[in-house]
N, C-alpha and C positions, 0 to 999 in steps of 0.2 A: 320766484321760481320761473323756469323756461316755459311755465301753462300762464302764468303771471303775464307775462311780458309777450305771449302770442297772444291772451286777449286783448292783453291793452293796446299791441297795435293793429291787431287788426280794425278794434271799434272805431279808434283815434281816426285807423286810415278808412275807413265807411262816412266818417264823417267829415273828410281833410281838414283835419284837426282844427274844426270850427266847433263851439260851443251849438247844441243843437236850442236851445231854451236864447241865447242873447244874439247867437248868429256872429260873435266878437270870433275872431281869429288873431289872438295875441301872440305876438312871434317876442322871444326873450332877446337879449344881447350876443348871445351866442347862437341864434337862427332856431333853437326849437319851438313848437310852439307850446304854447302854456293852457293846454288841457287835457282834463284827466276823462281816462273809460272807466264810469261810475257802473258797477253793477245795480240793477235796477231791483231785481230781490238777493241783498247778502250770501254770500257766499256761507256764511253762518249760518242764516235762515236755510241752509238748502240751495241756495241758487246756484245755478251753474254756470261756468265759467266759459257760458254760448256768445257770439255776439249780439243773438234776439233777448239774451239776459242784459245787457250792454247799452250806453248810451254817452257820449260827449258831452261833457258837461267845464265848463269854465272852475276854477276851486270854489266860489263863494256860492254859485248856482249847485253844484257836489252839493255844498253844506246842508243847502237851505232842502234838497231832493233829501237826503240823507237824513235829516230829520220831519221830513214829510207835512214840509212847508210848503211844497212844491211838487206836483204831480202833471198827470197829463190823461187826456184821456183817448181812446184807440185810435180815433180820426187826428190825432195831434193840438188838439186843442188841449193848450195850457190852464193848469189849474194855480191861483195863486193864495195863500193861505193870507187868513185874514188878522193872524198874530207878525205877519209880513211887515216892515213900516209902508209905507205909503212910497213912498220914493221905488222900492222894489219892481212896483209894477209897471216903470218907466225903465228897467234893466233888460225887461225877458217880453219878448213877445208875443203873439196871441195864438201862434202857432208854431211849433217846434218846426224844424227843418230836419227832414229825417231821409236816413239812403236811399240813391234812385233805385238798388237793388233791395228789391221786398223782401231777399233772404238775410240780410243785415239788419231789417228793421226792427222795432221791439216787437215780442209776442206779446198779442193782447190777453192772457195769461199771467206774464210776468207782470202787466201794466196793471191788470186786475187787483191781483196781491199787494202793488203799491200805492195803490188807491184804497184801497181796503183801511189802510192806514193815515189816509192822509188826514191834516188838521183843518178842517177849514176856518 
């Protein structure tokens, strides 16, 4: 939908479409790059389709957030779950990379909610 595809660029573009969790900027063969704006609490659960609900995330870093392998906490320090392999924690760094613009950034709210959940 056209609410679909304004969030997702505006996060993508808060974030110049760099994964915030690996800081990888993967550009494809045809010049897009290759990262998705993950909703931070589901659009299911209620979340809203804010950019402070929103976050850049690479697909496999998505996955691993999505199943709450992978969290973060308000100052951007990375949380990595310990059902993770071990290699993982050589992917994502110790601190996300998040907009210079504090109105793009996660709500520590949202970030709450998906902490709430995480595995560690």
């Amino acid at each position: 939908t056209l609410r679909d595809r304004a969030f997702a660029r505006i996060v993508r573009g808060a974030y110049h479409s760099t994964c915030a969790f690996t800081g990888l900027r993967i550009v494809n063969g045809g010049g897009a790059a290759e990262v998705e704006a993950a909703h931070i609490v589901p659009v299911a659960d209620n979340g809203p389709d804010s950019p402070r609900n929103g976050i850049a995330l690479s697909r496999t870093v998505h996955w691993a957030f999505d199943h709450h392998l992978l969290s973060m906490r308000d100052d951007g320090v990375v949380l990595v779950s310990g059902h993770l392999p071990g290699d993982f924690h050589r992917l994502v760094r110790a601190n996300v990379t998040l907009p210079a613009d504090s109105r793009l950034r996660p709500h520590p709210r949202f970030l709450a909610d998906h902490r709430a959940l995480f595995k560690p």
